[in-house]
C-alpha positions as a printed NumPy array, in Angstrom:
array([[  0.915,  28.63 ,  11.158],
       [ -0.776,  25.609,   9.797],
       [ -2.772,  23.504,  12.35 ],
       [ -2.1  ,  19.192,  12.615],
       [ -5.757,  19.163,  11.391],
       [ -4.974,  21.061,   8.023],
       [ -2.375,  19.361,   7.962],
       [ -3.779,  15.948,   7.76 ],
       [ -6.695,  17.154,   5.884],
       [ -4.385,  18.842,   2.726],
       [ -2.617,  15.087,   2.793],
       [ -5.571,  13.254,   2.633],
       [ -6.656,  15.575,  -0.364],
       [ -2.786,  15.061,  -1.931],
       [ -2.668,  11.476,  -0.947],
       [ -6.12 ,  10.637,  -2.675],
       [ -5.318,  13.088,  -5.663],
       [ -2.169,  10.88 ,  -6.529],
       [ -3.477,   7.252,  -5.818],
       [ -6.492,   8.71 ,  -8.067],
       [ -4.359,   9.743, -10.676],
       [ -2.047,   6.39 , -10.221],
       [ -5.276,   4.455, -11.188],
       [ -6.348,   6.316, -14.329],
       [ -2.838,   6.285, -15.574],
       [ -2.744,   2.405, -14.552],
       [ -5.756,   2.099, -16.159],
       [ -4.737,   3.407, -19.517],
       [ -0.827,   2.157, -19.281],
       [ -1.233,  -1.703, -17.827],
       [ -3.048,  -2.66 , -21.104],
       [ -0.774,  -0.385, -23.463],
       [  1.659,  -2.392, -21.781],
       [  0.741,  -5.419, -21.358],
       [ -0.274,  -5.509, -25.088],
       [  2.647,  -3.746, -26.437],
       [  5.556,  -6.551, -24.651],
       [  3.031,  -9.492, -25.104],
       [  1.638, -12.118, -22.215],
       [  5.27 , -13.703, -22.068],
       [  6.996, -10.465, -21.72 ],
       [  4.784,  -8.767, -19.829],
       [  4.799, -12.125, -17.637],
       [  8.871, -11.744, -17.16 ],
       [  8.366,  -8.122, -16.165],
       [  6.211,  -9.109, -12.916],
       [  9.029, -11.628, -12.723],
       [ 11.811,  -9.22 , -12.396],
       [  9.307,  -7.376, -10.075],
       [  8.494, -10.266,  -7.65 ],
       [ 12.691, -10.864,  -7.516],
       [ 13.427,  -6.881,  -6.788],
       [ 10.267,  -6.905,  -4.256],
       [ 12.215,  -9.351,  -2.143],
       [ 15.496,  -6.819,  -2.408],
       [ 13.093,  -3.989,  -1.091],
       [ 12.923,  -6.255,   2.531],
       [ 16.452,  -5.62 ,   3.326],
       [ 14.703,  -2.146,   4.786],
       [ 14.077,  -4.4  ,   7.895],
       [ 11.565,  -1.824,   8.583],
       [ 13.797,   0.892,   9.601],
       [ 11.925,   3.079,   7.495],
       [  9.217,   2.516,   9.787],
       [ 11.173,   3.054,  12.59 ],
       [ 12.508,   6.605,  11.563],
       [  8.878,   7.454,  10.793],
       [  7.376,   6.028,  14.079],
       [ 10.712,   7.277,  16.51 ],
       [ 11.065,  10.902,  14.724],
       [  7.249,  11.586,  15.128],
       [  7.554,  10.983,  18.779],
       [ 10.035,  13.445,  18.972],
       [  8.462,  16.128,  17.27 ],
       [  5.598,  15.247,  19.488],
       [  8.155,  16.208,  22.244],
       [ 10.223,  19.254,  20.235],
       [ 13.41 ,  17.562,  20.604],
       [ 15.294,  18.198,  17.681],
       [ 18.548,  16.54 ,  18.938],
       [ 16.816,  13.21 ,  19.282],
       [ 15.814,  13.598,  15.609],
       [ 18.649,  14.369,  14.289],
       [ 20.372,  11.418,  16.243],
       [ 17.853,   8.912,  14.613],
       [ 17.703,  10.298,  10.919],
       [ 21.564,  10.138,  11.112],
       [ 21.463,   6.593,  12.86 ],
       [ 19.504,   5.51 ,  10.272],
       [ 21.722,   7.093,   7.602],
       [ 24.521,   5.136,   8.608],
       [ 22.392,   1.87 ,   8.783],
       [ 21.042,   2.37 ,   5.12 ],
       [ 24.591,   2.909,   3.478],
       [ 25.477,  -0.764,   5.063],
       [ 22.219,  -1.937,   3.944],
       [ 23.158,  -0.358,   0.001],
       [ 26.178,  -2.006,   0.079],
       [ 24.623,  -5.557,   0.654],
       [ 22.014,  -4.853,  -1.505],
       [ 24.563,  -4.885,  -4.241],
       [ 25.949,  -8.083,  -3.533],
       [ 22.623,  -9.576,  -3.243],
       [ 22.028,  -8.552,  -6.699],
       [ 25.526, -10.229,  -7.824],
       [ 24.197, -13.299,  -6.762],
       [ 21.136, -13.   ,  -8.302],
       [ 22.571, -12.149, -11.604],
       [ 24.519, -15.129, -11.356],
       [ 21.911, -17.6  , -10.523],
       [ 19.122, -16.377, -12.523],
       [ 19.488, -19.373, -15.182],
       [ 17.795, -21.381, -12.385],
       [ 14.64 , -19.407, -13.044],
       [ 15.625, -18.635, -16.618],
       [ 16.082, -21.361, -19.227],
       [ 15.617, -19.368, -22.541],
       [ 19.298, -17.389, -23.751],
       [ 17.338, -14.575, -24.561],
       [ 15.319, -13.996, -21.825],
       [ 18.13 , -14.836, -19.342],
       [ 20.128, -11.617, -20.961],
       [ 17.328,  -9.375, -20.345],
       [ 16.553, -10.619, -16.831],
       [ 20.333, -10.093, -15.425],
       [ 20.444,  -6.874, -17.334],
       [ 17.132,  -5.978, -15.277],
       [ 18.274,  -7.189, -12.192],
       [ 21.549,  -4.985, -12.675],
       [ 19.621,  -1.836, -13.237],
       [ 16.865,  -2.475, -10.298],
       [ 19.227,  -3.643,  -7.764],
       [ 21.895,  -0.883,  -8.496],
       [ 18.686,   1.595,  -8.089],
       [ 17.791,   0.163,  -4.69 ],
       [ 21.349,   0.498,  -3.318],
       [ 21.463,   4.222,  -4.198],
       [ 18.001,   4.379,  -2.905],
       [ 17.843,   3.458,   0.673],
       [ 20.176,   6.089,   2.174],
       [ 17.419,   7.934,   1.258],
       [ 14.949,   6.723,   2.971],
       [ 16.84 ,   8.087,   6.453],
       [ 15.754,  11.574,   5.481],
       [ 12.562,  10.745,   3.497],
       [ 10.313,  10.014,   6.735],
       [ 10.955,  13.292,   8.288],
       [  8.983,  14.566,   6.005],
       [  6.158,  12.252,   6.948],
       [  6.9  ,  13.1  ,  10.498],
       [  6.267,  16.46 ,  10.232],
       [  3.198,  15.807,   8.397],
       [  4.721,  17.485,   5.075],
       [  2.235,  15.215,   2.914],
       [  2.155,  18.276,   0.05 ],
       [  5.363,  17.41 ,  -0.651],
       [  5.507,  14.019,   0.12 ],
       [  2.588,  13.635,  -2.336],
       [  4.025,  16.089,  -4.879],
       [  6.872,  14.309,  -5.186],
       [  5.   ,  10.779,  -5.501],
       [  2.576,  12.647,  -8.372],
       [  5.676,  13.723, -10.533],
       [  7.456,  10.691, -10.083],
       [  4.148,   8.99 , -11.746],
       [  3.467,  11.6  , -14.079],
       [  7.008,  11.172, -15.389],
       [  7.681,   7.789, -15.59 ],
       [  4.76 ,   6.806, -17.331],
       [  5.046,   9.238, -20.02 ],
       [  8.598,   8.113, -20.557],
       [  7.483,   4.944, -20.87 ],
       [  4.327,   5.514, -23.63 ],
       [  6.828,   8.389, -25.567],
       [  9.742,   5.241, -25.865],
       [  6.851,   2.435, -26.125],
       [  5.622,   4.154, -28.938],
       [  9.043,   4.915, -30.963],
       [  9.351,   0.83 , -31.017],
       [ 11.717,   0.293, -27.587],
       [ 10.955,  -2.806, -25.719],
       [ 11.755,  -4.191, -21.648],
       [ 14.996,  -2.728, -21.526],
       [ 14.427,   0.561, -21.887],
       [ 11.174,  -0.065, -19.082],
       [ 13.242,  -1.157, -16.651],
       [ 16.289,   1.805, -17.328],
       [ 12.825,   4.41 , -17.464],
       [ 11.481,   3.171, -14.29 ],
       [ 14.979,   3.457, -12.038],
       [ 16.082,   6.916, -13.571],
       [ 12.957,   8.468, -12.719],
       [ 13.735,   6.965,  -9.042],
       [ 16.981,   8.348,  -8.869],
       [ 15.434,  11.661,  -9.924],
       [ 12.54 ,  11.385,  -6.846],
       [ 15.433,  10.701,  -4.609],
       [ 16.722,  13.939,  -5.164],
       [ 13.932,  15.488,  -4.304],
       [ 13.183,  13.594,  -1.164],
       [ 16.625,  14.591,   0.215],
       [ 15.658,  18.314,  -0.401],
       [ 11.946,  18.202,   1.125],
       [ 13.336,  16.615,   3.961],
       [ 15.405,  20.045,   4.778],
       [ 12.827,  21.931,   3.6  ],
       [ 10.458,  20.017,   6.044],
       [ 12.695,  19.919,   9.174],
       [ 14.89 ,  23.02 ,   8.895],
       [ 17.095,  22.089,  12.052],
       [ 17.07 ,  18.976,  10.256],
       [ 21.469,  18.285,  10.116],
       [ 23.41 ,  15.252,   8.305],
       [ 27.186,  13.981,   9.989],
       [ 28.187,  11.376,  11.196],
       [ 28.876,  12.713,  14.426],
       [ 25.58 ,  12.429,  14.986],
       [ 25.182,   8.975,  14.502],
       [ 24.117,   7.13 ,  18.128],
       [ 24.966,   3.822,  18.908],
       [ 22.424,   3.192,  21.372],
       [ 19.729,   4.359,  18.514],
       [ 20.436,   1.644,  16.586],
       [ 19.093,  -0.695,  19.132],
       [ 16.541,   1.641,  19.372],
       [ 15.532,   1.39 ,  16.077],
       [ 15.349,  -2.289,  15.561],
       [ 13.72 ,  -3.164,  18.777],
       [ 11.134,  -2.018,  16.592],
       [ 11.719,  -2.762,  13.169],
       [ 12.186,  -6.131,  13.62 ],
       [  9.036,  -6.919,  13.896],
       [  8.003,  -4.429,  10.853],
       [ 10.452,  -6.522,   8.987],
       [  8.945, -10.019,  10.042],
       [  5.346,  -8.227,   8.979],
       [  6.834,  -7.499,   5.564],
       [  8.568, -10.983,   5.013],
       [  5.069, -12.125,   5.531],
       [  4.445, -10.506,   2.698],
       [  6.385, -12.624,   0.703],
       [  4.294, -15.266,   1.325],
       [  1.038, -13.628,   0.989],
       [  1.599, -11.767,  -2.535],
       [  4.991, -12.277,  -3.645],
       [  5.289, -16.059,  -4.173],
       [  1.763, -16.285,  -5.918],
       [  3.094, -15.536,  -9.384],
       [  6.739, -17.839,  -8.702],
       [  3.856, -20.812,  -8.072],
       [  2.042, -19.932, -11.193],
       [  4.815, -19.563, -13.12 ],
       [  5.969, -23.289, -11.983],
       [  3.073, -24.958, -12.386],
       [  0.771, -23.547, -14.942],
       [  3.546, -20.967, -17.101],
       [  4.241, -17.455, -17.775],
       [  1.427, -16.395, -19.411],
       [ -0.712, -17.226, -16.688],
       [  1.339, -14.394, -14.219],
       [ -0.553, -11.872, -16.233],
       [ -4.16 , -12.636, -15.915],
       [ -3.965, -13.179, -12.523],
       [ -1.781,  -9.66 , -12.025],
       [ -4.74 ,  -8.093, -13.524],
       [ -7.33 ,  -9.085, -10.986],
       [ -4.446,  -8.71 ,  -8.296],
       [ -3.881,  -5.349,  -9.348],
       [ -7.567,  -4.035,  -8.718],
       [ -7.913,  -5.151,  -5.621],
       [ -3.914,  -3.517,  -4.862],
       [ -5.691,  -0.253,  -6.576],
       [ -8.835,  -0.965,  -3.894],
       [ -6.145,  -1.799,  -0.939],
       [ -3.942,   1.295,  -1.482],
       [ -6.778,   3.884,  -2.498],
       [ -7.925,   3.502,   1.23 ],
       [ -4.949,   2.383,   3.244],
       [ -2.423,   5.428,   1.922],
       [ -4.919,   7.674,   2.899],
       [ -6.359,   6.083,   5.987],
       [ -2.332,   5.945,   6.831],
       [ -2.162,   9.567,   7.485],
       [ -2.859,   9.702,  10.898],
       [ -0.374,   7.397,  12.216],
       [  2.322,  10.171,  12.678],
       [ -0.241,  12.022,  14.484],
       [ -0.842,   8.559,  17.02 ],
       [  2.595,   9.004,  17.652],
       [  2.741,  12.818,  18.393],
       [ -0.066,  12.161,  20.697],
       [  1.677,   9.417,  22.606],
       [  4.6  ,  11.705,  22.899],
       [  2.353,  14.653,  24.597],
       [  0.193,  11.887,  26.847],
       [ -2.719,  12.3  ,  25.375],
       [ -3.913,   8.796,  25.245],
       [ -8.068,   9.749,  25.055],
       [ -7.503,  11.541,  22.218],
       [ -5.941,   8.469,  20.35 ],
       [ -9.127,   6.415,  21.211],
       [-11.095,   9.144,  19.867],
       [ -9.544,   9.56 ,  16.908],
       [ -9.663,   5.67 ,  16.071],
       [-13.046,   5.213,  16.576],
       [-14.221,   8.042,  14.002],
       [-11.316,   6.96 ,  11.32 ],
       [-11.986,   3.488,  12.027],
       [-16.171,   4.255,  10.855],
       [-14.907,   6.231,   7.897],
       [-13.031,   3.707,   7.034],
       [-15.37 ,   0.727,   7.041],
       [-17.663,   2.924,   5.001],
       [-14.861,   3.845,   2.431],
       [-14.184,   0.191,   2.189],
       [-17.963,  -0.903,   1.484],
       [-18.712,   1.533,  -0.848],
       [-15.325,   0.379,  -3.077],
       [-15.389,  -2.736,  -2.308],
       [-18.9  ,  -3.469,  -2.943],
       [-18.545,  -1.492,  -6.486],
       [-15.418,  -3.301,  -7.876],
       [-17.506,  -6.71 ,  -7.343],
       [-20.887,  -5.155,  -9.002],
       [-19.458,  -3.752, -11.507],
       [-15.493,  -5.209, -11.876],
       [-16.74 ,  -7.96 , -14.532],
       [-18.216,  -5.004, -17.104],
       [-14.832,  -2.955, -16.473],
       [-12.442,  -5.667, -16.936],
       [-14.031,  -6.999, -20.489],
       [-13.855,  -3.33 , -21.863],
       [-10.395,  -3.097, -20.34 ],
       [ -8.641,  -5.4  , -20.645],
       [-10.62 ,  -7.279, -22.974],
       [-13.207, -10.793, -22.644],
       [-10.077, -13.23 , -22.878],
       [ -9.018, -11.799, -19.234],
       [-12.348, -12.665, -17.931],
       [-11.273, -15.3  , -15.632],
       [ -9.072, -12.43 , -13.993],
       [-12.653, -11.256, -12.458],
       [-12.998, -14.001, -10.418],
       [ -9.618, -13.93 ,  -9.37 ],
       [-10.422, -10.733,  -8.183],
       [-13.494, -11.696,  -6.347],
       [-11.573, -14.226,  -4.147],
       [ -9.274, -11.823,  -3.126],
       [-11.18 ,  -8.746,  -2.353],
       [-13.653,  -9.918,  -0.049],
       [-10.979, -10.789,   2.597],
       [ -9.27 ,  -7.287,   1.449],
       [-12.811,  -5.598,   2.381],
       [-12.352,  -7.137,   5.712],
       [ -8.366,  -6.185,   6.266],
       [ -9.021,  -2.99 ,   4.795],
       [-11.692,  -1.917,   7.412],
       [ -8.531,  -2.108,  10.194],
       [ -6.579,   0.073,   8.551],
       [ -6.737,   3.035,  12.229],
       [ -6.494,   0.434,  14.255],
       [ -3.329,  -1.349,  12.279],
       [ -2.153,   2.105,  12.022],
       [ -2.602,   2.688,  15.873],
       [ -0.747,  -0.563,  16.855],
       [  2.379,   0.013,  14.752],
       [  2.764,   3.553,  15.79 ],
       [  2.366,   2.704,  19.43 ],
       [  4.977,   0.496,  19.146],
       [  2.339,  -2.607,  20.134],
       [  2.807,  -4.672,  16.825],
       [  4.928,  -7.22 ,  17.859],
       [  1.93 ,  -9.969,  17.828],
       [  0.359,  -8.66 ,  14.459],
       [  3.641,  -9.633,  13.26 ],
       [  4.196, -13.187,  13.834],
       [  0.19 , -13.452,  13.591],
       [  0.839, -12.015,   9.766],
       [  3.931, -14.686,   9.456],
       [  1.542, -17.686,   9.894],
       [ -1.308, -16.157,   7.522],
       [  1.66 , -16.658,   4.642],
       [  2.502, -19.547,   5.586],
       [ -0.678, -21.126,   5.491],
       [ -1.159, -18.773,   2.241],
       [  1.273, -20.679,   0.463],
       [  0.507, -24.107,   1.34 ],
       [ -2.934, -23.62 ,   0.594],
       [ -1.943, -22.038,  -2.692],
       [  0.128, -24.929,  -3.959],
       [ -2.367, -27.225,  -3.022],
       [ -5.084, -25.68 ,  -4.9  ],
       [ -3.159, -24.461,  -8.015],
       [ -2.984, -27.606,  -9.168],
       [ -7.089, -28.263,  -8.895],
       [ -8.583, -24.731,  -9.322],
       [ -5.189, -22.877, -11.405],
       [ -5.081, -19.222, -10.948],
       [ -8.47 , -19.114,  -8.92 ],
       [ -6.985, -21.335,  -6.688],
       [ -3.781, -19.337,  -5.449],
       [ -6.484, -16.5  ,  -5.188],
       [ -8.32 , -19.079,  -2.84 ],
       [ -4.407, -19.935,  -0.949],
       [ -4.483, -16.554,   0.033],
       [ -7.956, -15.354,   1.061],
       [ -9.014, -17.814,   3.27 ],
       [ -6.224, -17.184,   5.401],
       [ -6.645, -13.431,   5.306],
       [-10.196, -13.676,   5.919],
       [ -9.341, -15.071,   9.202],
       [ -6.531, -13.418,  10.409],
       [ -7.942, -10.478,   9.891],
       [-11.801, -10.519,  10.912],
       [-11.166, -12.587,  14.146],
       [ -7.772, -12.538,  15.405],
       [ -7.171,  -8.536,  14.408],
       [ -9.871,  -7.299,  16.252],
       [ -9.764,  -9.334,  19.495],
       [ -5.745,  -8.415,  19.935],
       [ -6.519,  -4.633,  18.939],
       [ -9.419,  -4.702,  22.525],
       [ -7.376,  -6.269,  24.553],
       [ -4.568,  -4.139,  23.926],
       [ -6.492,  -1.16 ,  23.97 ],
       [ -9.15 ,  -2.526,  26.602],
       [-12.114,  -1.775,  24.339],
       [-15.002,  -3.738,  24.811],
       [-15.052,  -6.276,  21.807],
       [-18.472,  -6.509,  21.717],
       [-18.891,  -2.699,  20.769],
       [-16.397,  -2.664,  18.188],
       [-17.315,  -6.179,  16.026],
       [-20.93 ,  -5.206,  16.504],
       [-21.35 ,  -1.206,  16.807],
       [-18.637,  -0.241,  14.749],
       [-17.504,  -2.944,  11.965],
       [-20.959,  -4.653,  11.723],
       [-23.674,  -1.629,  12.014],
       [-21.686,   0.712,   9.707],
       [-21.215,  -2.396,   7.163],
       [-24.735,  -2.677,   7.224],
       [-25.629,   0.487,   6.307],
       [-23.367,   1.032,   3.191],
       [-24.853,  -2.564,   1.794],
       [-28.184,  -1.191,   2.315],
       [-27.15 ,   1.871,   0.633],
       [-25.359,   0.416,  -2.238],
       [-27.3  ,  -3.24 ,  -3.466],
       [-30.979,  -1.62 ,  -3.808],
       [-29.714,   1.089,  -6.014],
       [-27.952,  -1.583,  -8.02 ],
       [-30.725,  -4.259,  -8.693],
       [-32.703,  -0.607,  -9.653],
       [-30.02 ,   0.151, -12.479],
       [-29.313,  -3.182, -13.243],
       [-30.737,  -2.642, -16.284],
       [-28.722,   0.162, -18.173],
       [-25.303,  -1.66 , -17.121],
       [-23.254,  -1.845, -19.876],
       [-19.804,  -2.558, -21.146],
       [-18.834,   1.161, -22.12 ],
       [-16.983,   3.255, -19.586],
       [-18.901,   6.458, -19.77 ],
       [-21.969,   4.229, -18.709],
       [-20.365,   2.81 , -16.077],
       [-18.785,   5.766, -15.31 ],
       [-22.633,   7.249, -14.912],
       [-23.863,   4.238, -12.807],
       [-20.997,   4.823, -10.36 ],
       [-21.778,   8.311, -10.131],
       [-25.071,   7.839,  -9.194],
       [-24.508,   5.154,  -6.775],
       [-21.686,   7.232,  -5.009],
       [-24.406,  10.251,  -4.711],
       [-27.327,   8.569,  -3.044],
       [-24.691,   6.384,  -1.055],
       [-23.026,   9.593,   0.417],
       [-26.558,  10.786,   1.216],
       [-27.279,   7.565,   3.087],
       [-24.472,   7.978,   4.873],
       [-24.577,  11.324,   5.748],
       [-27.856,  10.689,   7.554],
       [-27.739,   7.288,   9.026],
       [-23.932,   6.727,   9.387],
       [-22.914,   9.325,  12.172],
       [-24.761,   9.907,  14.878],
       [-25.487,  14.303,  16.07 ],
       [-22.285,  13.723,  17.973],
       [-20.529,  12.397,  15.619],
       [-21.638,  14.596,  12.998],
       [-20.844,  17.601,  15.834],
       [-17.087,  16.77 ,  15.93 ],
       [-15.898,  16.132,  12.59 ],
       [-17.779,  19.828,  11.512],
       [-15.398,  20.946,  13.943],
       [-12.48 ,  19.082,  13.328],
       [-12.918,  21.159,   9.39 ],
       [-13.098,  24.406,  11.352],
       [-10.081,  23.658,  13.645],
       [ -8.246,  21.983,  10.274],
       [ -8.453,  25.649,   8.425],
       [ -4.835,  27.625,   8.56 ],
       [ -4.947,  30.469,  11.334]])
């Protein structure tokens, strides 16, 4: 039998091969893109993104809630309250579809408010159709898909992500290169969904096997259940909105089209940055939850505290590399007229450094069911995002809806985060702002910015040397770490967390 700490361990391994692979193939396909549709194109594309990004709220965080409630009751082997939920939730996401695809009626039929060019406006409502029709079919799914995080399945919750990726974006380069255009990247990108649905449907029986679908089982009294706590998942993600998904609707209004794409490309590293550390970081929430369902409330401290320092070094070391080195890597990437998407880039990952860092202890909060404040608290960081950001659009441009949302995030997350996350907790605040976040900070600058003014020298524009540079940096920065990061205890326990993680 396979233990919870192979378990998590083989994800984390799964999780980081596919976000690794997602960036290379990003990497290689967001130019060939970009460059194959054109800035205006490729502009409308984010477009139709932003507009389907607001259909993928109407979750209301039940996802969440299926994920959070179900691991609790593995926690406590009761397979009738899982089934109860997952077919609760069922029920919920087929009403959910069916509004979905009246939503996207409406949207097809006021898109010429966004739209004014004939052409465009065809290819927009013909997007629309395709996305929003792909949604609806999609979020029954979603009732079934988090038992397989639940049970902390991540091979095949990985596996499934990796061929979805590997798919879709050779679709997309075979048709690209035969001459197709949008169209056929918007009907590539939802049949390759529909396909991954299919297999999330079968890995959730395969990862439950008492796992049972009717809608006898559906529970009235779960739906309250459910919503109690996604409802504040679901105001968390319509702060979202405000924090990344009305940036390019405000540069599109007042500086154009074209503009959405060099400031998606500096977005998009720090996204890469953001989700190369939170997806894996991420992991450990189910197991929060099973340990709430058992009791065992030390261990959750314990475990937060040691992925919390991981974390914060995991953060440095990326963070700290994409603003060395980001400048060199966008001019050979994307090219030198992008160049003002490395400072957009700058503004925003320094606050992402910061949010990044809570990742355990954002984890901890929603999977405790204690994330009611961190919602509302994540409500007012948009709104103030997007004041800010249409106040200094029309001074700064792109740099300054970077600036609309930073300074916000900056503050909600270095000062408010933390100080909720003691009290709720009782942790000392001192210990944590100054042990954990500031000590272990400290040490990965020290062991990244000496090394860099020493091979400042050979830095070049050519990926195989910055490829080099980074590989040298990452080897005497691991060292560092290894010896001043953990202390003997430290070191003690996650040598035996390994030994306890390897399959009996």
């Amino acid at each position: 039998m396979t233990s919870r700490g192979s378990q998590v361990i083989l994800g984390f391994l799964f999780r980081n091969l596919y976000t690794v692979l997602n960036i290379a193939i990003s990497f290689f396909m967001m130019p060939f893109i970009l460059h194959s549709l054109g800035d205006r194109m490729y502009g409308l594309w984010v477009l139709i993104g932003t507009f389907t990004g607001y259909l993928g709220y109407l979750d209301f965080g039940v996802s969440s809630a299926v994920g959070r409630f179900v691991s609790r009751a593995v926690g406590k082997q009761d397979d009738k309250e899982v089934n109860a939920i997952v077919n609760t939730a069922l029920v919920i996401y087929l009403w959910i579809g069916l509004v979905t695809i009246v939503i996207t009626a409406a949207l097809i039929l006021l898109a010429h408010l966004f739209v004014s060019s004939s052409s465009d406006l065809r290819i927009v409502r013909i997007l629309l159709l395709t996305v929003g029709l792909n949604l609806a079919i999609g979020f029954p799914t979603r009732a079934v898909g988090g038992v397989v995080g639940a049970n902390l399945n991540y091979r095949a919750w990985e596996g499934i992500l990796i061929a979805e990726l590997v798919l879709r974006n050779l679709l997309i380069w075979i048709f690209f290169k035969l001459g197709y255009g949008i169209l056929t990247l918007g009907f590539i990108v939802c049949g390759v969904a529909i396909f991954s649905y299919i297999l999330w449907v079968v890995s959730a029986f395969y990862s439950y096997k008492d796992l049972k679908l009717s809608f006898q089982l559906f529970d009235k009294n779960k739906v309250r259940e459910l919503f109690s706590y996604s409802i504040y998942i679901f105001i968390f993600k319509l702060s979202e909105i405000f924090l990344f998904r009305l940036d390019t609707l405000v540069i599109t209004i007042f500086i154009g089209l074209a503009s959405v794409a060099h400031y998606s490309i500096g977005a998009v590293l720090v996204a890469y940055f953001t989700n190369l550390l939170t997806r894996s970081v991420d992991l450990i929430g189910p197991v929060f939850s099973q340990d709430e369902g058992r009791g065992h409330r030390q261990a959750i401290i314990e475990k937060l505290f040691i992925t919390t320092k991981i974390t914060v070094f995991m953060a440095t070391f990326v963070g700290l590399m994409l603003l060395l080195y980001g400048r060199d890597f966008i001019d050979i990437w994307m090219g030198l007229a992008y160049r003002d998407s490395y400072i957009v880039m700058m503004v925003l990952l320094i606050p992402s450094i910061f949010s990044v860092m809570q990742t355990p202890s954002r984890s901890l909060l929603y999977s405790i069911s204690k994330h009611k404040f961190l919602a509302f608290a994540s409500v007012a960081e948009g709104i103030v995002n997007l004041i800010l950001s249409i106040i200094f659009v029309k001074k700064f441009g792109i740099v300054g809806v970077a600036m609309g949302t930073a300074i916000p995030m900056a503050l909600v997350r270095l000062f408010i985060h933390p100080v909720y996350l003691c009290r709720v907790l009782n942790i000392d605040l001192k210990n944590y702002y100054i042990n954990l976040l500031g000590k272990c900070s400290m040490v990965g600058i020290l062991a990244i910015v000496p090394v860099y003014f020493g091979l400042q020298h050979y830095i070049r524009p050519v990926y195989f040397t910055l490829a080099a540079l980074g590989l040298i940096q990452a080897l005497f920065y691991g060292l560092v770490i290894y010896k001043f990061g953990f202390t003997k205890e430290e070191k003690t326990y996650l040598l035996g967390f390994v030994k306890k993680s390897r399959p009996s």
